[in-house]
C-alpha positions as CSV (number, residue, x, y, z in Angstrom):
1,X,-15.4,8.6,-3.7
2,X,-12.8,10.1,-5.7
3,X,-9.2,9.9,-4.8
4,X,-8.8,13.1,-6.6
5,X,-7.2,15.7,-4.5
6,X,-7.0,13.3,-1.2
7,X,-4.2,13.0,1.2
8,X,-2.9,9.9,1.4
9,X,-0.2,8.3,3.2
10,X,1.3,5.1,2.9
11,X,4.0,3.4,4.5
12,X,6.0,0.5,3.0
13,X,9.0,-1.3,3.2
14,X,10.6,-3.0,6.1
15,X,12.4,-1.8,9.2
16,X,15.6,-2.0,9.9
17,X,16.3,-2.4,13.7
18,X,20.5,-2.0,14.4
19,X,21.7,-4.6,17.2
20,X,25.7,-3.0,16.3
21,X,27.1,-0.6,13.5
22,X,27.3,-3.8,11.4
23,X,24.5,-5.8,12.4
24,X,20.9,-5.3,12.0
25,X,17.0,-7.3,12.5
26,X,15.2,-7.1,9.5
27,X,12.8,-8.8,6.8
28,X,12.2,-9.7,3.6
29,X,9.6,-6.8,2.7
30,X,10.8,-5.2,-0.5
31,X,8.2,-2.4,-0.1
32,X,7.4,-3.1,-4.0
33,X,3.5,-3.5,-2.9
34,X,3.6,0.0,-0.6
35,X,5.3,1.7,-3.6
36,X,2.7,0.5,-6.5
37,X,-0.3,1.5,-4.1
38,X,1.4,5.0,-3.7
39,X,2.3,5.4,-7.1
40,X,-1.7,4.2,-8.2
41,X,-2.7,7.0,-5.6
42,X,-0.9,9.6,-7.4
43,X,-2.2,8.8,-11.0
44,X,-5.6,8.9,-9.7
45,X,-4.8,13.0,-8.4
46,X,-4.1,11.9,-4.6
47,X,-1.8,13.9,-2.8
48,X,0.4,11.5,-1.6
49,X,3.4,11.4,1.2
50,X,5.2,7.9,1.5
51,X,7.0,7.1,4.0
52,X,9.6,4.3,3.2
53,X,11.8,1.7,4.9
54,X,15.0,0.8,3.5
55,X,14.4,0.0,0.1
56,X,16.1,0.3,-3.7
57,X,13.1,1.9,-5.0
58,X,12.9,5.1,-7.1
59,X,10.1,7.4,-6.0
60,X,6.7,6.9,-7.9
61,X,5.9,10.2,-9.9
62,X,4.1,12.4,-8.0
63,X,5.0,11.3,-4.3
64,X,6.5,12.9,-1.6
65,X,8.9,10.6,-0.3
66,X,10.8,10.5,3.7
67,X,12.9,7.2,4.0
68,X,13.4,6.1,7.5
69,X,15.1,2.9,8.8
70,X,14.1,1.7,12.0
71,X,10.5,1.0,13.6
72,X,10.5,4.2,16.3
73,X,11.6,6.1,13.1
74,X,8.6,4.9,11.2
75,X,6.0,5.8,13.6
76,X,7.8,9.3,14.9
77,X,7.4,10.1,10.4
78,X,4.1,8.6,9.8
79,X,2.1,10.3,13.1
80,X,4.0,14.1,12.0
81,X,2.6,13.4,8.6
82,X,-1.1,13.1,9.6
83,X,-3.9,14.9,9.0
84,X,-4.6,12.5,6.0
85,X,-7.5,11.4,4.9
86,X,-6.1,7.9,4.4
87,X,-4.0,6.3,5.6
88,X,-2.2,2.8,4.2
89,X,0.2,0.9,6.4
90,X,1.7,-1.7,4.1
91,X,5.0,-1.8,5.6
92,X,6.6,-5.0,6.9
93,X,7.3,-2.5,10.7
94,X,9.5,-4.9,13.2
95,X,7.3,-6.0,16.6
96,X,10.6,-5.8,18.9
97,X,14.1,-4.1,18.6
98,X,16.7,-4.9,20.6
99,X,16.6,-3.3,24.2
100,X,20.5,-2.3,23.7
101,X,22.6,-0.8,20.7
102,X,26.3,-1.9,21.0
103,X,28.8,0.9,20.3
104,X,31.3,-1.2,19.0
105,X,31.0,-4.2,16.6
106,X,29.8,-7.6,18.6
107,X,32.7,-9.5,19.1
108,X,32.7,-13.5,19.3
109,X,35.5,-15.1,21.8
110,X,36.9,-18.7,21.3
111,X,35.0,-19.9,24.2
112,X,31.6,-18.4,22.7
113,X,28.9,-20.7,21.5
114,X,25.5,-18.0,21.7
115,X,24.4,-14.6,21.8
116,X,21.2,-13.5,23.8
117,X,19.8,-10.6,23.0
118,X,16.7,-9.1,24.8
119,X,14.2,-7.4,22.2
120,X,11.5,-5.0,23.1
121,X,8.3,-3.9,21.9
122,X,8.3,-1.4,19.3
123,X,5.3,1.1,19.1
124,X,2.2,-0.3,17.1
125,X,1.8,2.5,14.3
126,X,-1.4,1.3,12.9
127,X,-3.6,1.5,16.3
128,X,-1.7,4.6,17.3
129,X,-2.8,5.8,13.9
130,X,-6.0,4.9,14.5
131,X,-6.8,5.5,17.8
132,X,-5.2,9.3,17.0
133,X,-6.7,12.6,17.2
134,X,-6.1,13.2,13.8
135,X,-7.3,9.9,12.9
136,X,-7.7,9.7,8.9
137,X,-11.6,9.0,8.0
138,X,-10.3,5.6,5.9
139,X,-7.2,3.8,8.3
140,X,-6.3,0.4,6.2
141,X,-3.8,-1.8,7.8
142,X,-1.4,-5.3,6.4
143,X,-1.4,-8.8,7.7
144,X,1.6,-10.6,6.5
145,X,1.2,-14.3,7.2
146,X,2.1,-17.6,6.5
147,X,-0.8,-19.7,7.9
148,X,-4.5,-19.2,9.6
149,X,-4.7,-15.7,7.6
150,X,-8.6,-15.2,8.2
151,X,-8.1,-15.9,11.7
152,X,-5.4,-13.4,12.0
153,X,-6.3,-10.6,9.9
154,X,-9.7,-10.8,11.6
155,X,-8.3,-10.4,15.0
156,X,-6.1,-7.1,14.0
157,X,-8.8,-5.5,12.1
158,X,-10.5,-5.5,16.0
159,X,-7.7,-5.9,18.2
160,X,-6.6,-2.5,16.6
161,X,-9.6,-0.4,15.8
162,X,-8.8,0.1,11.5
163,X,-11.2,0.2,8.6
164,X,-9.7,-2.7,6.5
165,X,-7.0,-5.4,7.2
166,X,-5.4,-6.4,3.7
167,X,-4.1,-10.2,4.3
168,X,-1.3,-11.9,2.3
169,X,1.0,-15.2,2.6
170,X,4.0,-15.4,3.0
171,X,6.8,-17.9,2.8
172,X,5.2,-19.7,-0.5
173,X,6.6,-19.3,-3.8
174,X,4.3,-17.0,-5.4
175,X,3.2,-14.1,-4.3
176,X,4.4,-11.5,-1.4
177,X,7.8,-10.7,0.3
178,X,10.7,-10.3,-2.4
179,X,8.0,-10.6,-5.4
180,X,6.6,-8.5,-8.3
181,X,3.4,-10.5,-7.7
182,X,0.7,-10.6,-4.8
183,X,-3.0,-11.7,-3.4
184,X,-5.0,-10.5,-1.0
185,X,-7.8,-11.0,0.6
186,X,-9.5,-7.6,2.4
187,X,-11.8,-7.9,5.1
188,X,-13.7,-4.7,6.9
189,X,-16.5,-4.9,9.5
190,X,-19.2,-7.6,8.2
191,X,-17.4,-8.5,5.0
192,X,-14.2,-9.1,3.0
193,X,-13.4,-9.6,-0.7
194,X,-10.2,-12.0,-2.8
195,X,-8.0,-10.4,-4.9
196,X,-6.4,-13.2,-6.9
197,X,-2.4,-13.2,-8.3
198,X,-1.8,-10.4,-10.0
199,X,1.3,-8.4,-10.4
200,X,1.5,-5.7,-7.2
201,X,0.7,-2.9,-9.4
202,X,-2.6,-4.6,-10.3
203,X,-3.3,-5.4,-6.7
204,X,-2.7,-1.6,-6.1
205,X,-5.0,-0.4,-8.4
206,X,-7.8,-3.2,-7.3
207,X,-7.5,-2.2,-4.2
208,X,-7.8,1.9,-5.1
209,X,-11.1,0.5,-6.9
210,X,-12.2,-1.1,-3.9
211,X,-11.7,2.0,-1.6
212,X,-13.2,4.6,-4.0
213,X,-16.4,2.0,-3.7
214,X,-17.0,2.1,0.2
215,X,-15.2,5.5,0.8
């Protein structure tokens, strides 16, 4: 399958989720590896919306850009932007948010020795997207981890109905958050394939290869 003339939407980056106006959760997902896959798209004649996270990135030519910063933001952006044919969720999207957003800067006291904060769950784009009306025909999901990746990235690719689950680790010194390199290995429904190190645009274009072949 051709990309050519395909709608394609990606998200990338990571989430910001505000606890005060000075103080936020976050991660280390630079969005470089969402950016090179939407940029890849686009030279290969996609029609191609991104919707990014709060990154320092200049737009890849040819992409329709939205930049959003927390989680509900995400999902309210990426679900208005669908139909799509495919769909690529390689942002780093927070799991909880804080149940509360303080007005006022958080303020410590001399007696004060912790802060409790009570998180909630934030909504799960990737099996809303695929579990949507408009579900895309391709729906290819991320697995950020830092240990027992097959075991993990197999139990998404099920628990949350998608096509392909594209694992990475984490917390090493090559390779994912904060990087211009990455690895991955993809696994779909009776079978997966390694993508050695490579530099993220590489990886982007490897994995365009890979979807052209089974799409």
């Amino acid at each position: 399958m051709s990309l050519a003339g395909k709608r394609i939407l990606v998200s990338a980056g990571p989430t910001f989720e505000d606890i005060d106006p000075v103080r936020f959760l976050g991660n280390r997902s630079s969005g470089k590896m969402g950016f090179a896959i939407a940029g890849e798209a686009a030279r290969r004649g996609a029609v191609v919306q991104l919707v990014a996270g709060p990154v320092s990135l200049t737009t890849p030519a040819g992409v329709s850009r939205q930049d959003v910063r927390s989680a509900a933001q995400m999902h309210a952006a990426v679900m208005a932007a669908l139909p799509a044919d495919i769909y690529i969720g390689a942002a780093a999207v927070a799991d909880f948010t804080p149940q509360q957003v303080a007005a006022q800067k958080l303020k410590k006291t001399p007696d004060s020795t912790h802060m409790t904060l009570t998180l909630v769950r934030t909504r799960d784009i990737l099996a809303d997207v695929a579990a949507a009306r408009l579900r895309p025909a391709c729906v290819v999901g991320f697995a950020a981890e830092t240990d027992d990746i097959e075991r993990y990235a197999q139990g998404k690719l099920a628990a949350k109905g998608v096509d392909m689950i594209c694992a990475n680790q984490v917390g090493r010194v090559e390779g994912g958050f904060e990087s211009e390199q990455n690895a991955l290995t993809v696994y779909w429904p009776g079978g997966s394939v390694a993508l050695a190190m490579a530099t993220k645009t590489e990886i982007a274009a490897q994995l365009l290869n890979l979807l052209e072949s089974r799409f």
